[in-house]
C-alpha positions as CSV (number, residue, x, y, z in Angstrom):
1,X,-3.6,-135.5,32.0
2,X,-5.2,-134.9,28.9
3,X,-8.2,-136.7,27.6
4,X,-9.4,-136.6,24.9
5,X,-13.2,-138.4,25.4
6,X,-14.7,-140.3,22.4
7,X,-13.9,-137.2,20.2
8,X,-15.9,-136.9,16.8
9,X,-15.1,-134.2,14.5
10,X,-16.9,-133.9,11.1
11,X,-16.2,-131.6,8.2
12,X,-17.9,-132.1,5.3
13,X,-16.3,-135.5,3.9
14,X,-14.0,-135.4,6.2
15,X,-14.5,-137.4,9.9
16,X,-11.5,-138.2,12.6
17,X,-12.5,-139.7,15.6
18,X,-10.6,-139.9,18.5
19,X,-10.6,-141.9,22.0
20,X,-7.1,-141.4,23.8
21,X,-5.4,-140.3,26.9
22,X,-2.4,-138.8,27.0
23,X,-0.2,-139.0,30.4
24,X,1.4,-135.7,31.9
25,X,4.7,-135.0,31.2
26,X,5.0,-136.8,27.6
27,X,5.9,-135.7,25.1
28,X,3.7,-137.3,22.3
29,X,4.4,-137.1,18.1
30,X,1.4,-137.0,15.9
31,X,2.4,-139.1,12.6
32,X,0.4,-139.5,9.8
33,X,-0.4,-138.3,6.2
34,X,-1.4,-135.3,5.1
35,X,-5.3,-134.7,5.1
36,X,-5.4,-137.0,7.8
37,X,-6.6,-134.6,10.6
38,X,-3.4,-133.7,12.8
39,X,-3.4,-130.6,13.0
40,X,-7.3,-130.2,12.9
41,X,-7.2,-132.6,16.3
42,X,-4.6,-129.8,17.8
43,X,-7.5,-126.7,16.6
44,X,-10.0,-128.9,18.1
45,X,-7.8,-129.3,21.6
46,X,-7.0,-125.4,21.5
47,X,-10.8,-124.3,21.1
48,X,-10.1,-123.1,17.8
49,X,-13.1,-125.7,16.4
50,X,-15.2,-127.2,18.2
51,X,-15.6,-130.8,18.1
52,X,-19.0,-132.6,16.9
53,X,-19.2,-134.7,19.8
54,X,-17.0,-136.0,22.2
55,X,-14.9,-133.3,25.0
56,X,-11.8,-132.8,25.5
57,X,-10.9,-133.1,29.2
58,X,-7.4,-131.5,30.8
59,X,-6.8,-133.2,34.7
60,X,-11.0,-133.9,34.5
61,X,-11.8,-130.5,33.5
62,X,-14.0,-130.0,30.0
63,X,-12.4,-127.5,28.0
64,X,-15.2,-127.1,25.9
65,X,-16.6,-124.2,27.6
66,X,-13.5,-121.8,27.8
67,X,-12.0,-120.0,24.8
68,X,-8.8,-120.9,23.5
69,X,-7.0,-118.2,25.5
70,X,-8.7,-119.6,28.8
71,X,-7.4,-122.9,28.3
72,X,-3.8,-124.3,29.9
73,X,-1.9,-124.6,27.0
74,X,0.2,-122.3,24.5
75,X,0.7,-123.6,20.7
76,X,3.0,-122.9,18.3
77,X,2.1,-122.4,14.4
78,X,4.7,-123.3,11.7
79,X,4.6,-119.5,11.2
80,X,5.8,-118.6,14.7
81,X,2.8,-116.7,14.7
82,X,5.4,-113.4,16.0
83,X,4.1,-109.9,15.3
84,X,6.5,-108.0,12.7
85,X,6.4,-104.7,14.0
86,X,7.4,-105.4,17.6
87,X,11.1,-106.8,18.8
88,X,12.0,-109.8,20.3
89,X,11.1,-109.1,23.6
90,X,7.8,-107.1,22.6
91,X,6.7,-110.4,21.0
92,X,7.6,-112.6,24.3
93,X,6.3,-109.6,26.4
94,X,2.7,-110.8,25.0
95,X,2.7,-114.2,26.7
96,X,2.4,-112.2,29.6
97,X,0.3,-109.2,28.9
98,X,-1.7,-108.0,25.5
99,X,-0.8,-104.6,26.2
100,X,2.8,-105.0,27.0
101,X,2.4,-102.4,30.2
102,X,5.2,-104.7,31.9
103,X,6.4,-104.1,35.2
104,X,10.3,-104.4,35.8
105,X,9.6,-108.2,37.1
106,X,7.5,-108.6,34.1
107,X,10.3,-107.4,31.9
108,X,12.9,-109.2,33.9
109,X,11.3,-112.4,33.4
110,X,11.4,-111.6,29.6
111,X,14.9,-111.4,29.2
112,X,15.8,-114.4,31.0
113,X,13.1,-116.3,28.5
114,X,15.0,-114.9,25.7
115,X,18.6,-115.7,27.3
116,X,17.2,-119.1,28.4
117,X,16.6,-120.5,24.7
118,X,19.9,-118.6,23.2
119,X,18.7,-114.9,22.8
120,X,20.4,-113.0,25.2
121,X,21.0,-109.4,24.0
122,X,18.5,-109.6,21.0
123,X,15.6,-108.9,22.6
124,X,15.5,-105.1,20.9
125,X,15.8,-106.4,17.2
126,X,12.5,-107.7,14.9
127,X,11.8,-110.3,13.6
128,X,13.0,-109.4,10.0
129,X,16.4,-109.5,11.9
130,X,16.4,-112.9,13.3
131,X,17.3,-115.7,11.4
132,X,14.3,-118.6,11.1
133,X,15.7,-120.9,14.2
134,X,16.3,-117.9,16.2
135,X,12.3,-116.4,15.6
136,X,11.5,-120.1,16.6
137,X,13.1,-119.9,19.7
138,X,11.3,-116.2,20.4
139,X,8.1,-118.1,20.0
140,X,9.5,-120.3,22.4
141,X,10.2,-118.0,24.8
142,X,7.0,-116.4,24.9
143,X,5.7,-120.4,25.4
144,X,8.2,-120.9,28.2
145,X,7.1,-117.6,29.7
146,X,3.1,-118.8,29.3
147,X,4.1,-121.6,31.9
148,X,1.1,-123.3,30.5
149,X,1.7,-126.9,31.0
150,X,0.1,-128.2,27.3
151,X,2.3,-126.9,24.5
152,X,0.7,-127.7,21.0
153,X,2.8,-127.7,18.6
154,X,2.2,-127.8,14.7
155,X,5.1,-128.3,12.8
156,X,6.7,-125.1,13.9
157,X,10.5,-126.5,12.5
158,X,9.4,-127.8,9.0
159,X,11.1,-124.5,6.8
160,X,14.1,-125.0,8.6
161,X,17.4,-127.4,7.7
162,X,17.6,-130.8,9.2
163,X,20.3,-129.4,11.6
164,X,18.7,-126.7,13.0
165,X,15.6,-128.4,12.9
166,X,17.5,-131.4,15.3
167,X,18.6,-128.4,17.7
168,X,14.9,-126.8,17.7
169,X,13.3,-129.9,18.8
170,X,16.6,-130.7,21.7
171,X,15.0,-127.0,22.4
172,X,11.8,-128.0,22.8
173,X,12.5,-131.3,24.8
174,X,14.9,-129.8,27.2
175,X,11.9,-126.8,28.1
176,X,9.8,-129.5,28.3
177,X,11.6,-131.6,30.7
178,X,12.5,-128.8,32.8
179,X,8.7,-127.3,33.1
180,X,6.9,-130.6,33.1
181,X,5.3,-129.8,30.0
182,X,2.9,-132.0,27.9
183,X,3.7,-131.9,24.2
184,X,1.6,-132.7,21.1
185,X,3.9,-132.0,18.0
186,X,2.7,-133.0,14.5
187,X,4.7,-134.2,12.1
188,X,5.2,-135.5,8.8
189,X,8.7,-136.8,9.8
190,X,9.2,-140.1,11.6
191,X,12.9,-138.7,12.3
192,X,11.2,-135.9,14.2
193,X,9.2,-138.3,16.4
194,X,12.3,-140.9,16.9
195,X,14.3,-137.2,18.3
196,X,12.3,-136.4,21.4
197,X,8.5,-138.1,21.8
198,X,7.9,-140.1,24.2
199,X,5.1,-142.0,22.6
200,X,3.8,-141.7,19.0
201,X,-0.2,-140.8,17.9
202,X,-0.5,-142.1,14.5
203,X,-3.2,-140.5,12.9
204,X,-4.4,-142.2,9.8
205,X,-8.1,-143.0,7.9
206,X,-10.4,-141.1,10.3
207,X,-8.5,-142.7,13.8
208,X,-6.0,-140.9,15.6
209,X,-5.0,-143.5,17.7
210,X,-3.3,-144.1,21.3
211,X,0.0,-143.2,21.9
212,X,2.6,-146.1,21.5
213,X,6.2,-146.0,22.4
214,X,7.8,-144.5,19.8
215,X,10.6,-146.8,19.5
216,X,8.2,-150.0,19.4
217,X,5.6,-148.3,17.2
218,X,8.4,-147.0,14.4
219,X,10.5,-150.2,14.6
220,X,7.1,-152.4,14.7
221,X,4.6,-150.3,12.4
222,X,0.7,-150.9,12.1
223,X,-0.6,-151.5,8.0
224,X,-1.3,-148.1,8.3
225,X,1.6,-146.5,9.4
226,X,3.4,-148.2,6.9
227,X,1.8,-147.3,4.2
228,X,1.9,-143.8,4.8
229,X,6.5,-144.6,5.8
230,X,6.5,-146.7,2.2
């Protein structure tokens, strides 16, 4: 369970506070305009900034003390965040080991994340020779590899066409399902939200608040969240 624990993070003019609990296994949209603080709250959960007050908690635990690569989770940039110089497999290889001094297990376990989300038998090209959903789904891979069971994810799919953008996120719900997975994704897409989350966060004038169905919250919105739909 994650917890985020009467969070407070200040940056200048800017402020977001936030006091919610998210339950394991959801998958939870972050919704809101742009400024607002989404993807700030997901460098926040990572250890990438620390908070002004406030801790986040994972199952009770404060991650405030461990760096970002201690913590239980794996996040995904709308970059990819692959290296260009290594293949397919080289980039998933890294969930498991920095160096890339895999065993035969090791590299085993790499091709059946690459085969798992579609790749099979392109683990030896680079990334200049994928196409945009299929680096996503390397940068899945490495995730599913990971097996960390907090996936952050901020707005990985946004360069790519609604229809591949649908079958990335069926991606990422399906990995989800099958691993137990929590999910944060940030979005500036209601349609993204209504595909696979569970609940929705909006985040919106310095609040992000609780996860709501999203069904209830899009079909029902708070002022704020329709002002920011129109």
């Amino acid at each position: 369970m994650l917890r985020l624990e009467r969070l407070e993070i200040r940056q200048g003019a800017f402020r977001l506070s936030a006091d919610v609990t998210v339950e394991p296994g959801r998958i939870v949209a972050l919704l809101g305009p742009s400024g607002a603080g989404k993807s700030t709250l997901l460098d926040v959960i990572a250890g990438f900034l620390p908070p002004t007050s406030g801790r986040v908690l994972w199952n009770g635990t404060d991650l405030g003390p461990l760096a970002p690569g201690a913590r239980p989770l794996s996040m995904l940039f709308q970059d990819n965040n692959l290296f260009p110089h290594l293949t397919a497999a080289q980039n998933v290889g890294l969930g498991l080991r920095p160096d890339l001094r895999l065993s035969t297990d090791q590299r085993g376990a790499v091709d059946a994340a690459l085969a798992r989300v579609g790749l099979e038998g392109l683990g030896a090209r680079k990334p200049a020779e994928l196409s945009g959903g299929q680096r996503g789904r390397v940068a899945l891979a490495r995730i599913l590899l990971r097996g960390r069971p907090l996936m952050l994810l901020d707005e990985p799919f946004a360069a790519l066409g609604p229809a591949l953008k649908t079958e990335m996120l069926g991606l990422v719900r399906d990995l989800a399902r099958e691993t137990g997975a929590t999910v944060l994704l940030v979005t500036h897409d209601p349609a993204d939200a209504r595909a696979i989350a569970d609940e929705t966060m909006l985040v919106a004038d310095g609040i992000a608040h609780p996860p709501h169905p999203t069904a209830a919250l899009l079909a029902d919105p708070p002022a704020a969240l329709r002002a920011y739909l129109g």
